[in-house]
C-alpha positions in Angstrom: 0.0 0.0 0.0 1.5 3.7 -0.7 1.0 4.6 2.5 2.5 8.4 1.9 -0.1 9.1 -0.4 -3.0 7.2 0.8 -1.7 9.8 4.1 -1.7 12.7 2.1 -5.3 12.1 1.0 -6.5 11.4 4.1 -5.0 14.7 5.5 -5.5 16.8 2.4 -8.9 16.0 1.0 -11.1 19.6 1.6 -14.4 16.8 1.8 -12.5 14.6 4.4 -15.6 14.3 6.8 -14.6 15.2 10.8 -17.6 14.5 13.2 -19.6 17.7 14.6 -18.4 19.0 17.8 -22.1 17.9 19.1 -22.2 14.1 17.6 -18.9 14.1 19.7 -20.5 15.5 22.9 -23.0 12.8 22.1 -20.8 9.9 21.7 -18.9 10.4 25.2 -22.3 11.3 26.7 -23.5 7.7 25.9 -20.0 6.3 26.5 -20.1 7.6 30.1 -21.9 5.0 32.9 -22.2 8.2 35.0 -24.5 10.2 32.0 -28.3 10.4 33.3 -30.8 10.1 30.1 -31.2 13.7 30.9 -27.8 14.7 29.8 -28.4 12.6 26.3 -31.9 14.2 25.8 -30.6 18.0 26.5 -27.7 17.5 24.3 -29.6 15.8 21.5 -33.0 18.9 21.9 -30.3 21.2 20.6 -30.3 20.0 17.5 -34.0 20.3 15.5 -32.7 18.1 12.6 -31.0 15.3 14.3 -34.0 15.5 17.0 -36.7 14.6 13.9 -34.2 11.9 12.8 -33.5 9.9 16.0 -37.0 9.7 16.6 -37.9 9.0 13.0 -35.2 5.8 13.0 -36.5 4.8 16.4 -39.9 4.4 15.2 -38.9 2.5 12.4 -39.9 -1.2 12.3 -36.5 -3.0 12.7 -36.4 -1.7 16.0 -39.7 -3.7 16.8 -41.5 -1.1 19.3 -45.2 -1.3 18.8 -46.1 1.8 19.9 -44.9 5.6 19.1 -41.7 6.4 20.3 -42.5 10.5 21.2 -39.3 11.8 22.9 -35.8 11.3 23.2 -35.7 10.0 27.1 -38.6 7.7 25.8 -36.3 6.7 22.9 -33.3 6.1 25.1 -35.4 4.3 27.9 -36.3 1.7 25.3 -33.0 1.5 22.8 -30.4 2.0 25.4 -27.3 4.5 25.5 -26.0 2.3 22.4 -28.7 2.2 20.1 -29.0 6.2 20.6 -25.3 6.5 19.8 -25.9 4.7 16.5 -28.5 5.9 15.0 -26.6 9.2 15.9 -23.9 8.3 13.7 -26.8 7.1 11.2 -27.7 10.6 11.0 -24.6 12.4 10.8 -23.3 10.3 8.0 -26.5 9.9 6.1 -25.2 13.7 5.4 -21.9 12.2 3.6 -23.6 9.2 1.7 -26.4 10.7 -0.2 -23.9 12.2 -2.9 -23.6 10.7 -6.0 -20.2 8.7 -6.5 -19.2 8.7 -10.4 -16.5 6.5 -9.7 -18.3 3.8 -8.4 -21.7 4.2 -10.8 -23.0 5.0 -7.3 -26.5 8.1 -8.3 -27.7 10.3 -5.4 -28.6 8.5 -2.4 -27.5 4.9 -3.3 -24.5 4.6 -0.8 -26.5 5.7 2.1 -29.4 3.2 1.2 -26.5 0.2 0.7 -25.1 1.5 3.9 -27.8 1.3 6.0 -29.0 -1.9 4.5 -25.9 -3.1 5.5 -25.9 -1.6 8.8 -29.4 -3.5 9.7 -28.2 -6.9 8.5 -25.2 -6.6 10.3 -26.6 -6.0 13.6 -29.3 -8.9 12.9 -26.5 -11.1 12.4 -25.2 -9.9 15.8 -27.9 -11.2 17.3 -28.2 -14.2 15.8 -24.7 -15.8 16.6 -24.9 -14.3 20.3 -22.2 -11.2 19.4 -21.9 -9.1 22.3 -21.8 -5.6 20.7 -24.9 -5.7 17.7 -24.5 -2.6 17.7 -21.1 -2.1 17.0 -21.8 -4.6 14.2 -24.5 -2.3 13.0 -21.8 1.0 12.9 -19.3 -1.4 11.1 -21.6 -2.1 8.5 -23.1 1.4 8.4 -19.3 2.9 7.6 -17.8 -0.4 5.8 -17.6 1.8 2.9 -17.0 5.4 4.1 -14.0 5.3 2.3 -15.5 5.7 -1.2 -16.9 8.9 -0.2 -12.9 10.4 0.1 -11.7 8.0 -2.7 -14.3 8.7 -5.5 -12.4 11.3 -6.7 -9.5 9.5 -7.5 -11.8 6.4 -8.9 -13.1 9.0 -11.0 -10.0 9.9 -13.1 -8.8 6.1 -13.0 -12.2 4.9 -13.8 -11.8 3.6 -17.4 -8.3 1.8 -16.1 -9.8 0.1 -13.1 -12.6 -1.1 -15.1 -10.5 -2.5 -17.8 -8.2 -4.2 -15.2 -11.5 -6.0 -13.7 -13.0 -6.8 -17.1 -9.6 -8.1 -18.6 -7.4 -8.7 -15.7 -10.3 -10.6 -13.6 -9.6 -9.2 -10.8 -11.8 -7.5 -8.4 -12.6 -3.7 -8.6 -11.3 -3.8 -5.2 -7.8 -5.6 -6.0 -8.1 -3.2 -8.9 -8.5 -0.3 -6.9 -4.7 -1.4 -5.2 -2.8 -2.1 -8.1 -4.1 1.3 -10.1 -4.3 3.4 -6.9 -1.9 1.8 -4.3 -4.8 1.6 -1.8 -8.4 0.5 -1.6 -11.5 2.4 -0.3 -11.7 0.1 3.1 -8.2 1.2 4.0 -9.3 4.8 2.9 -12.2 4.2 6.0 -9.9 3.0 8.0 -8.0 6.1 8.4 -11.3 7.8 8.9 -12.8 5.6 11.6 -9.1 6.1 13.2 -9.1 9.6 12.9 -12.9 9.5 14.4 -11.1 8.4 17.6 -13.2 4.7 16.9 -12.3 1.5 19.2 -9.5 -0.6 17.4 -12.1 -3.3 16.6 -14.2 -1.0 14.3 -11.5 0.6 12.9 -10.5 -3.3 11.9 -13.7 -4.4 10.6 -14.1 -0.8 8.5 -10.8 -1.6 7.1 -10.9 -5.5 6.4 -14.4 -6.0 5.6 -13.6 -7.6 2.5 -10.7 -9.6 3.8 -11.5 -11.0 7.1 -8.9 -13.5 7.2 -6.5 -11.4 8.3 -8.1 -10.1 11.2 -6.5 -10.1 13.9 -8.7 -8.0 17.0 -12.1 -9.4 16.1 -12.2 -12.0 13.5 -15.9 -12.3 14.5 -16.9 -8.4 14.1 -15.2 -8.3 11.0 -16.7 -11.8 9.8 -20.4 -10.6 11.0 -19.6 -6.9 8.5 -18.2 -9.0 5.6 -20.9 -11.3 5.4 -23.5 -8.5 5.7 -21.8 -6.7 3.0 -21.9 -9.7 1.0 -25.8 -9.7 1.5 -26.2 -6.7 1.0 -24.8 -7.2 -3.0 -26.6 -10.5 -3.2 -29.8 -8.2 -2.8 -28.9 -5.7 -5.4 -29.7 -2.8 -3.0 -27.8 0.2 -5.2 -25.5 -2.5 -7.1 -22.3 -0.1 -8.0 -19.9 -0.8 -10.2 -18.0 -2.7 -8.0 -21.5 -5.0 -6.7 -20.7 -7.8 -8.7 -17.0 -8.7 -7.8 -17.3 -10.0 -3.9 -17.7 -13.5 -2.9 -18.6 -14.9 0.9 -15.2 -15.6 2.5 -14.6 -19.1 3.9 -13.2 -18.0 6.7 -16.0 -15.8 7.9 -18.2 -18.2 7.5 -16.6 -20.3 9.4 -16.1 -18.1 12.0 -20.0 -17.3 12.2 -20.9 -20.7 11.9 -22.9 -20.5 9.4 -23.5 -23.5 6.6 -24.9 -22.4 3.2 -27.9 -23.1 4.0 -27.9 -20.8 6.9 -26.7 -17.8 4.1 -29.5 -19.1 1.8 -31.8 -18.4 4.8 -30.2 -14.7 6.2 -30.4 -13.5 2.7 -34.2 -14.3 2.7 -35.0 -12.5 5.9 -33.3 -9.8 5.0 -35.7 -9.0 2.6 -38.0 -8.5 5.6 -35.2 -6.1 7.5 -34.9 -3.3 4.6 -38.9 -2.5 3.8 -39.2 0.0 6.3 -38.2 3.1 4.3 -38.1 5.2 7.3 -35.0 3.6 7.9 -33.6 4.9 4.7 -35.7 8.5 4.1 -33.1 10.6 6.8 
C-alpha cells in the first residue's frame, strides 16, 4: 500500500468528513456510565434536525416497538445509550452518503441506502450468533464503505483503467483499486474511523471488511460486516460498479458458523429487514 499518499489524502482532501463537535459530545455522553438520560436528551433537543431523525429511525420497524416512540428520554429508555449513539452516527453520515459517486456508478442517495441496509443486516447477524456488541456490528456495517466517499475522486480519473483491469485482468474492482491506486476504499475508511477516535475493533472491521482472514482483533466483528456486506450485493440494493465482484469468505463463514444453508436463509429474511423506508428517508 503507498501509505504516503494514501496519508496525504487522508490529511488533504477539503471533503474529508470530521464528526460535529455535538455528535462528539454525544458519543462520550452515551459512552459515560455516569451520564443520566437527561444529559443525552438536552444535548440531542439542541439540535432540530438530528432530534426529527433519531425519533424517525426509532420508530422505524426494525427496531420492533409497537407503539410511538414520542421523545428522546422515551427513545433512550427503550433502545439504550448504544442504540441512541448509532442511529446518531446514522444521521450524521446519512449527510456524507447521499452524494452521487461517479466512480463507483453509485447516483444520489445509493450509498447511504446500501449503507444502511448493510448496517441493519449486520446487527441482525449480531444477534443471531450471540455477538456481544450488535450494535457495534450495525456501525461497522453502516461505515464499511465510508472510504469511497474520500476516494471517489481519485476512482473517477482512473475509472476507465480500473474497469478495464476488472474486465480483462479478472480481478476485483477492489484488487483493482490497489494495483491502479496503491490503496483501496476500506483502508481509505480505516484512516477515517481512526481519525474519528473509533475502538480498534471498528477501525478493523471498516478496514478488512472484505478480507477477514486477516483479522486479527475481532475476527468475528469483522466476519459478522463481511458477510452483511456480501448480503447486501446479493440483494442488489444500489448495485455499483463494483457489486458484482465480492464473494462470501470461507473463513467468515466459518467463523460465524454458518452452513450455506444458513446464508440461503439470512439473505431471505433480509428481505424483511430493509422494507421499512423510514429507515432509509433521513
Amino acid at each position: 500500500m503507498n501509505d504516503t499518499r494514501l496519508e496525504h489524502i487522508v490529511g488533504k482532501v477539503k471533503d474529508i468528513p470530521m464528526l460535529p463537535d455535538r455528535i462528539n459530545r454525544i458519543i462520550k455522553i452515551t459512552e459515560d456510565p455516569d451520564s443520566t438520560i437527561e444529559d443525552l436528551e438536552k444535548e440531542i433537543l439542541l439540535d432540530q434536525s438530528l432530534t426529527s431523525k433519531i425519533l424517525r429511525l426509532a420508530n422505524s420497524t426494525h427496531y420492533g416497538y409497537p407503539r410511538k416512540i414520542n421523545t428522546i428520554s422515551q427513545a433512550t429508555i427503550l433502545l439504550g445509550f448504544k442504540t441512541i449513539k448509532s442511529i446518531v452516527l446514522a444521521s450524521t453520515v446519512s449527510k456524507m452518503m447521499v452524494k452521487e459517486l461517479k466512480g463507483y456508478g453509485l447516483g444520489k442517495n445509493d450509498l447511504w441506502t446500501q449503507s444502511q441496509t448493510c448496517a441493519i443486516i449486520s446487527r441482525y447477524i449480531a444477534k443471531d450468533v450471540g455477538f456481544n456488541g450488535p450494535e457495534t456490528a450495525y456501525i461497522g456495517g453502516l461505515l464499511r464503505d465510508i472510504g469511497k466517499t474520500i476516494l471517489n475522486y481519485y476512482v473517477e480519473k482512473e475509472y476507465n483503467a480500473i474497469t478495464n483491469r476488472v474486465q480483462f485482468g479478472k480481478v476485483s474492482f477492489l484488487e483493482a483499486e490497489e494495483e491502479i491506486l496503491g490503496f483501496n476504499h476500506a483502508q481509505v475508511g480505516e484512516k477515517i474511523a481512526e481519525r474519528w477516535n473509533f475502538p480498534q475493533e471498528l477501525v478493523e472491521a471498516i478496514g478488512l471488511h472484505h478480507n477477514p482472514e486477516t483479522s486479527t482483533i475481532d475476527p468475528k466483528l469483522v466476519s459478522i460486516v463481511h458477510i452483511a456486506d456480501s448480503i447486501t450485493m446479493m440483494l442488489g440494493i444500489s448495485i455499483g460498479a463494483d457489486g458484482l465482484t465480492y464473494n462470501f469468505s470461507p473463513f467468515a463463514l466459518h467463523s460465524l458458523n454458518y452452513s450455506t444453508q444458513d446464508i440461503e436463509q439470512l439473505i431471505s429474511q433480509s428481505y424483511d429487514l430493509i422494507i421499512d423506508k423510514d429507515s432509509f428517508n433521513l
